[in-house]
N, C-alpha and C positions, 0 to 999 in steps of 0.2 A: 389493937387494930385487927391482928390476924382471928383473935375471937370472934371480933363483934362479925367481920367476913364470914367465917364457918358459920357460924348462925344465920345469918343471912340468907347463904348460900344454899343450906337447907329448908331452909323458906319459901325459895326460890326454887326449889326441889319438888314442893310439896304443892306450890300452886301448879306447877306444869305437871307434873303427874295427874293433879284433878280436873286439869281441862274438861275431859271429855268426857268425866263424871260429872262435874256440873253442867256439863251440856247438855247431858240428857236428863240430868233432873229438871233442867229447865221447859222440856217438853210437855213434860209432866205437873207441869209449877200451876194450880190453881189463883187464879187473882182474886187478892178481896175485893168484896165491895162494900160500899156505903150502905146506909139502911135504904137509900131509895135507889138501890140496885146498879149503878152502876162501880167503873175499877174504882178501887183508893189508891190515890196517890198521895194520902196526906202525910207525909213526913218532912222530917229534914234531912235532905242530900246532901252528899258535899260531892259536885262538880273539880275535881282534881285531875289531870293526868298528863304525863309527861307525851302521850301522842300531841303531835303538831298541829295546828292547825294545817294547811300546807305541807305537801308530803317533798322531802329533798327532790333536787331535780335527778341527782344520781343514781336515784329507786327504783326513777322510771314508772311503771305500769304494776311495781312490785307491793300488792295489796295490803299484805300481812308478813309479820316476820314469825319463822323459825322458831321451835321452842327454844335453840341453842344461839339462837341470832339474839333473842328478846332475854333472855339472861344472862348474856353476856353487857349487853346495852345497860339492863338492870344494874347487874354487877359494877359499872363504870360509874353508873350516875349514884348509887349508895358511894362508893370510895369517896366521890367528888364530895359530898357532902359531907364524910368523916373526915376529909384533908380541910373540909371551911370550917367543919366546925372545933378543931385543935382552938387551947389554947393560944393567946399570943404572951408570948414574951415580955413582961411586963419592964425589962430592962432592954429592950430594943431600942436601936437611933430613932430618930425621928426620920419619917421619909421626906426624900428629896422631893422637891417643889414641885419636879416633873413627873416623879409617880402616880399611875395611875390610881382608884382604887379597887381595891380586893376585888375578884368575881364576884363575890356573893354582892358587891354593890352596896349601899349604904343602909339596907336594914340585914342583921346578924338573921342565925337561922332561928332565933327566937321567936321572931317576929312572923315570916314566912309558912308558908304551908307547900312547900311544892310536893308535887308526887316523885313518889323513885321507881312505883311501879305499873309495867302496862297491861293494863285490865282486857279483857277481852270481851269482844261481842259477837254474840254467835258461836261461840269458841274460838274466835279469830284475833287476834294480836296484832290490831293495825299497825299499818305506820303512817298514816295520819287520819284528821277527820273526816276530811274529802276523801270520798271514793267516787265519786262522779263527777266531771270525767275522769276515766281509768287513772291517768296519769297523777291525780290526786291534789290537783291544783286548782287556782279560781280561774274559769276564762280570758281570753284575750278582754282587753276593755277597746271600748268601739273610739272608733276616730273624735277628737272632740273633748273625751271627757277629761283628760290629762289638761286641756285650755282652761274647760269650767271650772274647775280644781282651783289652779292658780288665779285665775280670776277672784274666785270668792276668796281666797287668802290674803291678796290685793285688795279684799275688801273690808278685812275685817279690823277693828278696832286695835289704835296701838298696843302690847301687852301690858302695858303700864300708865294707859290712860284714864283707865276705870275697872270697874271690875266684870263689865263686857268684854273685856279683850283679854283675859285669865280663860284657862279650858275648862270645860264645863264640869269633868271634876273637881279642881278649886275652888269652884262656886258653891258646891255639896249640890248640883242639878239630878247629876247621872252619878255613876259607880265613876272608880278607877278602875279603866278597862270595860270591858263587854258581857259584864258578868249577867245583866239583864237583857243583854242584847244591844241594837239586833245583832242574832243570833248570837247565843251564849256563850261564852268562851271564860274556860279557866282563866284567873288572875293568881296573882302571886300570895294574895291570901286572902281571909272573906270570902273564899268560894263555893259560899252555901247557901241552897236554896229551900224555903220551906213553900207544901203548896198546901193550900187551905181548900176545902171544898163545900159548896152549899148545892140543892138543885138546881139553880140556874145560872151559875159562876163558879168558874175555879182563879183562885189568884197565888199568881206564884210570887213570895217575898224573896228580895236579894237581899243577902246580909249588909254585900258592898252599897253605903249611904241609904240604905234602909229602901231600895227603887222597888215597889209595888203593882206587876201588871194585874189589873180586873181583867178575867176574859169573862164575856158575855155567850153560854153557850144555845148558840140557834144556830140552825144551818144557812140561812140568809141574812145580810144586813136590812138592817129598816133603812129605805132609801132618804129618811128626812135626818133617822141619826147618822148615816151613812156623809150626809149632805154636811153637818156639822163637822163630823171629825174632819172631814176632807181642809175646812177652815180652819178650825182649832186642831192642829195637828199636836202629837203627844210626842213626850221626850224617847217614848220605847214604843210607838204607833196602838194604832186602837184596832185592836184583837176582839175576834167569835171562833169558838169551838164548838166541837161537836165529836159524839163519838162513832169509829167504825169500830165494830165488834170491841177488844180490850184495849183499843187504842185513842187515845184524847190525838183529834187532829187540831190544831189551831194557825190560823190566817191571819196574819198581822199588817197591816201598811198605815199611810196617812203617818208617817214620822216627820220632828220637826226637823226642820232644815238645817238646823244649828247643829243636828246628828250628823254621824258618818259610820259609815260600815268601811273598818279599814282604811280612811282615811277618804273613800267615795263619796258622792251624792248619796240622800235616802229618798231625794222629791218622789222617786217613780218606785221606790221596792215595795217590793213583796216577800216576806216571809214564810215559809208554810212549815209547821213544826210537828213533831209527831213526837207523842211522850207513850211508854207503852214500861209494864214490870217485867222484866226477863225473869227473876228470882223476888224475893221478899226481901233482898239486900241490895238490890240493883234495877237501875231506871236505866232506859235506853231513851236520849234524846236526838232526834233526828233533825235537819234544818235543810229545806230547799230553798235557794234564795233567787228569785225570779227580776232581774229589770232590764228588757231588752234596750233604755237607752244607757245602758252602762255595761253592763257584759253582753258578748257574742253567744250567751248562751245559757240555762239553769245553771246549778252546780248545786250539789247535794253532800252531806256529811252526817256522822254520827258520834255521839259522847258517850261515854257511862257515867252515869252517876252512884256513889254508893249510900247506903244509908248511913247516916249518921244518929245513933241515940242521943244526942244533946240537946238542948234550945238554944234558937236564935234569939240573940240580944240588939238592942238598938244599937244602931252605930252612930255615935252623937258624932257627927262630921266637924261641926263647927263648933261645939264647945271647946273653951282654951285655945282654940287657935285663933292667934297672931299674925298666922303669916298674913292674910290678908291686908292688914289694917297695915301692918310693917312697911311692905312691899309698896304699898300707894303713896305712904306717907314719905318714902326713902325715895319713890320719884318724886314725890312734889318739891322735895328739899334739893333733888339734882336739877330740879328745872329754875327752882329760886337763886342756888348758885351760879348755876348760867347765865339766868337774865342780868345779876348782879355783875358779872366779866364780861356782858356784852355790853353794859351801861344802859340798857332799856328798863 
């Protein structure tokens, strides 16, 4: 343990020391481009990091941490992972009925991808993704929408009546989590996106259930396809970009209802994304997220992503899985028992 620490710890050494040298190499950073001239962002990212979405309330207004704040933080969350990832005792009791489980939760660190460390943008060591407003949080939500909320949950199909009342991750609709949005957010593994480019679309793939957005890049919507999505709304909303200077801005809305951003409505959002290369190993993703009948106000944030030399693989969602077919069948055989102790 104390080794793999001192290793670390000079690791941890060596990133904070090059801050401010890769900062300004970053000034300096030429972006490729495609052969028809604009940035390339064709790679595979892995969206990973331990900054928050949501900055603690205790932070305050406090943007970024300290190089000796931020490796210390580091420092804690590597231990934490060398204390889950020990050996267990293969002659241990069996635990008490009322035991919780482990931290790490019911997948080992095999399985997982979390990050241990926090990357910087700008040269800055956030502490969280929001920075707008200062305080690094999502706005107040307006009167009302806490009602809607419950209302649609009041509305929605028992969890075990079919497999419309299952989350739309079990269904393999969407990701687990928000890896394709709206707005992207690290998940616990699968956090990798490849984006593909041609002249008139870029589409970025999420590894999380293989979710694919097309963006159509023109500066305006066609007011008749405009007219369609608004009816046919999409699982991840129907997206146009366009570039300013090295930066891919992209506009997303018309998401389907069955969505939520954090557990909100999407009827009215607006997304606006800004993807740009700080380095040749690193994406900066930006997300302003706009719906004045849900928050008191915008609210804006930033990711890194880094590059990943690997490929993306399908993620067969529902091959071999059971649980679905399990789950239905184990209610229908509790509603058969029922009906049979009620004598109907």
């Amino acid at each position: 343990m104390a080794n793999r620490l001192a290793v670390k710890s000079v690791y941890i050494l060596f990133i904070v020391i090059g801050i401010s040298t890769t900062f300004t190499f970053a000034q300096d950073y030429e972006v490729p481009r495609t052969e028809w001239g604009v940035p390339d962002l064709q790679a595979v990212w892995k969206h990973t990091s331990i900054i928050p979405f949501e900055r603690s309330r205790e932070l305050g207004e406090k943007r970024f941490y300290t190089e000796a704040e931020a490796a210390e933080i580091e420092r804690a969350e590597q231990q934490r992972f060398d204390e889950d990832n020990e050996p267990l005792d293969p002659n241990r009791p069996p635990p008490e009925i009322a035991e919780s489980l482990p931290p790490i939760g019911n997948y080992d660190l095999f399985w997982r991808e979390d990050a241990q460390f926090i990357p910087t943008i700008n040269g800055e060591m956030r502490t969280s993704a929001i920075i707008d407003p200062p305080n690094g949080r999502m706005p107040e939500i307006m009167p009302g929408v806490m009602d809607k909320v419950r209302e649609r949950r009041s509305n929605l199909p028992g969890r075990n009546d079919g497999p419309e009342g299952r989350g739309l991750p079990e269904r393999c609709l969407v990701g687990f989590g928000p890896t394709a949005g709206p707005v992207m957010m690290p998940v616990i593994y699968n956090s990798n996106l490849q984006f593909v480019q041609s002249p008139g679309y870029v589409t970025i793939i999420a590894e999380m259930v293989h979710d694919a957005r097309i963006i159509k890049m023109t500066e305006q919507r066609d007011p008749k396809a405009e007219a369609a999505a608004s009816i046919h709304e999409k699982w991840m909303g129907d997206s146009i970009g366009h570039w300013e200077d090295d930066t891919l801005v992209v506009e997303t809305k018309y998401f389907n209802d069955w969505h939520t951003l954090r557990g909100f409505p999407v009827d009215s959002l607006t997304v606006t994304e800004t993807f740009r290369r700080e380095t040749n190993n690193k994406l900066i993703y930006g997300f302003r997220v706009s719906d004045p009948s849900v928050f008191a106000s915008d609210f804006y944030g930033e990711y890194p992503l880094s590059r990943l030399d690997e490929n993306l693989y399908e993620y067969a969602c529902h091959e071999g899985n059971y649980g679905m077919i399990g789950i239905l069948a184990g209610a229908r055989e509790l509603d058969r028992q029922s009906e049979e102790e009620s004598g109907q």
